[in-house]
N, C-alpha and C positions, 0 to 999 in steps of 0.2 A: 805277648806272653801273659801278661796281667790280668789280660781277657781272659784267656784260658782257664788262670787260676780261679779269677772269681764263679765263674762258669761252674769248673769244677766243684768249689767251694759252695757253691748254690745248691747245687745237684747231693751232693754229699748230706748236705744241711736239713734239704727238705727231705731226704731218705731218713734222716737218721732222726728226723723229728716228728715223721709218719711214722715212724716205731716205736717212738716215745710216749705218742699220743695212744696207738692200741695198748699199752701195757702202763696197768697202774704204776704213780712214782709218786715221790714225795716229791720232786722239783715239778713246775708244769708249767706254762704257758711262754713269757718272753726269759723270765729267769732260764726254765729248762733249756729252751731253744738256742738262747747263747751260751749256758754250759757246755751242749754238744757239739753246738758252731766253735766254742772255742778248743776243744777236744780234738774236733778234726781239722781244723786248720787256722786256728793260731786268733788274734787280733780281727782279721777280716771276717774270717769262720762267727766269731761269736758275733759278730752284729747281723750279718748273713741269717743266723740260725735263732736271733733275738726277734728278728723279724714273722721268720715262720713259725718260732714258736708262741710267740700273740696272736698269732692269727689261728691256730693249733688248738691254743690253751681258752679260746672260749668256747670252745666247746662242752658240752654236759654228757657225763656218762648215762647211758639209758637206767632205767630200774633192772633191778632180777624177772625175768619175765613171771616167774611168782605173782610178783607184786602187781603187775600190769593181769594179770587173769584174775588177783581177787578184785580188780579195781572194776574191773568188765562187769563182773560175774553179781557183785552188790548192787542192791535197790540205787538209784540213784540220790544225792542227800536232796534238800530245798536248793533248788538252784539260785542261781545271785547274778545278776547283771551289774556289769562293772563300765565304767567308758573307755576305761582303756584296752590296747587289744591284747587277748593270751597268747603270748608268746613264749615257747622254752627260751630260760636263765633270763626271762624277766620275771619280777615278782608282781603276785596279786595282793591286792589292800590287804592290811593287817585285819579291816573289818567284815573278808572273806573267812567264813569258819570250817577249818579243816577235820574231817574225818579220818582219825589215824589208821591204820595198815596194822594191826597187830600181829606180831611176831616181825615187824620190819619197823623199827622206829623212825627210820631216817626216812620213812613215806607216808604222807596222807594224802588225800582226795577231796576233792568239791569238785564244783557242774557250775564252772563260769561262763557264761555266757552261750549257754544252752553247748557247752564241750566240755566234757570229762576230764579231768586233768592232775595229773601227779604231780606232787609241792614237799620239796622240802620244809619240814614244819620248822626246821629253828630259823629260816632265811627267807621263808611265804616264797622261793626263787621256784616257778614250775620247770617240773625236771621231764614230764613227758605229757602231750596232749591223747589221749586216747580214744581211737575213731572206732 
């Protein structure tokens, strides 16, 4: 019976935390996921749902695709070779210089390592590679 439950409780968890992750929220990663784990099923539910929701909650919302065609669409800036590799919600050196996105603050652009890439400018964290 225990099996069942957690089973069930699993199933519940990561539904309910794939839906959490599609829709903006102010709770988000292992907080959100054991709020809804404990929601739907108690004590076990929230660690259940604490689990899926860190695994959930690194994830990075893409830009407005706006932002991703003006970023295409612009000259390329002086590109910068860095050692380490660009990877989205990892951040590039603070001595990467970003090209801000006007009319969208919360995005700039640079050409790391010969890739196009969207960065959040208060966190240098790149939020989309653009091929």
């Amino acid at each position: 019976m225990r099996k069942l439950v957690l089973t069930s409780v699993a199933a519940l968890a990561a539904t309910f935390g794939t839906a959490a992750f599609a829709q903006q929220s102010t709770v988000s990663g292992a907080a959100g996921g054991a709020v809804t784990g404990a929601i739907v099923g108690g004590p076990v539910g929230a660690a259940v749902g604490g689990i899926a929701g860190a695994a959930l909650g690194t994830a990075i919302d893409p830009p407005p695709r706006e932002v991703v065609t003006y970023v295409q669409e612009q000259p390329a800036p002086a590109p910068v070779v860095v050692q380490e590799e660009v990877v989205v919600g990892k951040r590039v050196p603070d001595t990467v210089v970003l090209t801000p996105v006007p009319q969208h603050r919360d995005y700039a652009y640079a050409v790391v390592n010969d890739q196009r890439v969207i960065v959040d400018p208060r966190t240098h964290t790149v939020v989309q590679i653009v091929n």
